[in-house]
C-alpha positions in Angstrom: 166.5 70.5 76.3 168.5 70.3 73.1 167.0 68.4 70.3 169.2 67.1 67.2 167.0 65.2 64.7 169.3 63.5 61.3 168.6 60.7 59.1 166.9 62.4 56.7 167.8 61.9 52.6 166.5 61.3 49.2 164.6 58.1 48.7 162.9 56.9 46.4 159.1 55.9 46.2 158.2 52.5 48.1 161.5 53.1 50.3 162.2 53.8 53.9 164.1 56.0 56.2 164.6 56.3 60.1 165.0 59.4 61.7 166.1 60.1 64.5 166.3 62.6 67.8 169.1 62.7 70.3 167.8 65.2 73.5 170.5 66.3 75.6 168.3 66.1 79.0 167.9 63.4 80.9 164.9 64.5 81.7 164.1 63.6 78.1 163.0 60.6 79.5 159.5 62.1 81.3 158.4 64.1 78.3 156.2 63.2 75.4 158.2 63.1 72.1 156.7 64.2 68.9 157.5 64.4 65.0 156.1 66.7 62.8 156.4 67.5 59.0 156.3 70.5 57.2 155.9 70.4 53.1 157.2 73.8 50.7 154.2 76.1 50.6 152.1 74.1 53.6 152.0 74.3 57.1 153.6 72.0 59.7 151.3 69.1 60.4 151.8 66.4 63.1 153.1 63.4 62.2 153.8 60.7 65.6 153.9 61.0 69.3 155.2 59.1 72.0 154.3 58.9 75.6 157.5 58.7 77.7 156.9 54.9 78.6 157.0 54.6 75.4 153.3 52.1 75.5 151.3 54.6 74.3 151.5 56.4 70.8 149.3 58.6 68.2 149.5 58.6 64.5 148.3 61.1 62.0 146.0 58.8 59.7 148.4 59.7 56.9 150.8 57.9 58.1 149.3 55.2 60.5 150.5 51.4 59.1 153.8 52.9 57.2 155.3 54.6 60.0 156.5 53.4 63.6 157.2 55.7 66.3 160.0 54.6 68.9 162.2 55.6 71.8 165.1 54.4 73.4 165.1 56.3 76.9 168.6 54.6 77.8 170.1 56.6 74.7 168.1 59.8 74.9 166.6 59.1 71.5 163.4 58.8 69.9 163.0 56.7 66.4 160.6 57.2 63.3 160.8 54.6 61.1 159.2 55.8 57.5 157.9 52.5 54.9 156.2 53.1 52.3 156.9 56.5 51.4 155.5 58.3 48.9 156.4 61.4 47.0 153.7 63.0 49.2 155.8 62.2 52.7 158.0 64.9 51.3 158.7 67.4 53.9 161.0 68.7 56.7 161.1 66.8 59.6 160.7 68.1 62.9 161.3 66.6 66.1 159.7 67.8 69.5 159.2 67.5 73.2 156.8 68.0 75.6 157.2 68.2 79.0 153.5 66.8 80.2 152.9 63.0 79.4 150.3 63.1 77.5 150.4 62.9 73.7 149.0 65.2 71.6 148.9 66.6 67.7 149.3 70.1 68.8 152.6 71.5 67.6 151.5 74.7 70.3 151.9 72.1 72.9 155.4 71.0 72.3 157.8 73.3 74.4 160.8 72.4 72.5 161.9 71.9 69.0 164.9 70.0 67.0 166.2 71.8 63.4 164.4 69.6 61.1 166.0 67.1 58.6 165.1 66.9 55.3 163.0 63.9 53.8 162.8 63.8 49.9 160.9 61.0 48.2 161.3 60.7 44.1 158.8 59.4 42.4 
């Protein structure tokens, strides 16, 4: 599985962005989908996850209320919508999947990873 994430940018404070991840596996469509973040000089934390019916999701609290995980299993995609953001959402952006269906905040668990796109908030 191939995993291209995009729609990352410069934004300012109180703005939003929504990334998203294009798999190339059909198979996309039984694996958990994930987003994590990784800040300059901290380590990658967990951001969203998706369960592949799509009805069950998990939220890191710093983020629960502004952002809005999403999938579109006809298109081999997955959505984050980012309100709100703050200078302190700035960070790479990584999208992941995992092939059992259970979502988790573990980036070990994820068996596959996108390149990261680039979220910058101004202030």
């Amino acid at each position: 599985v191939q995993l291209q994430a995009s729609g990352g940018g410069l934004v300012q404070a109180g703005g939003s962005l929504r990334l998203s991840c294009a798999a190339t596996a059909r198979t996309f469509i039984t694996y958990t989908m994930g987003w994590f973040r990784q800040a300059p000089g901290k380590e990658r934390e967990f951001v969203a996850a998706i369960r592949y019916t799509g009805r069950t999701t998990l939220y890191a609290d710093a983020v629960k209320g502004r952002f809005t995980i999403s999938r579109d299993s006809g298109k081999n995609t997955v959505h984050l919508q980012m309100n709100s953001l703050t200078p302190e959402d700035t960070a790479v952006y990584y999208c992941a999947a995992d092939r059992t269906n259970v979502p988790t905040t573990l980036a070990a668990n994820y068996d596959f990873w996108g390149q990261g796109t680039l979220v910058t908030v101004s202030s």
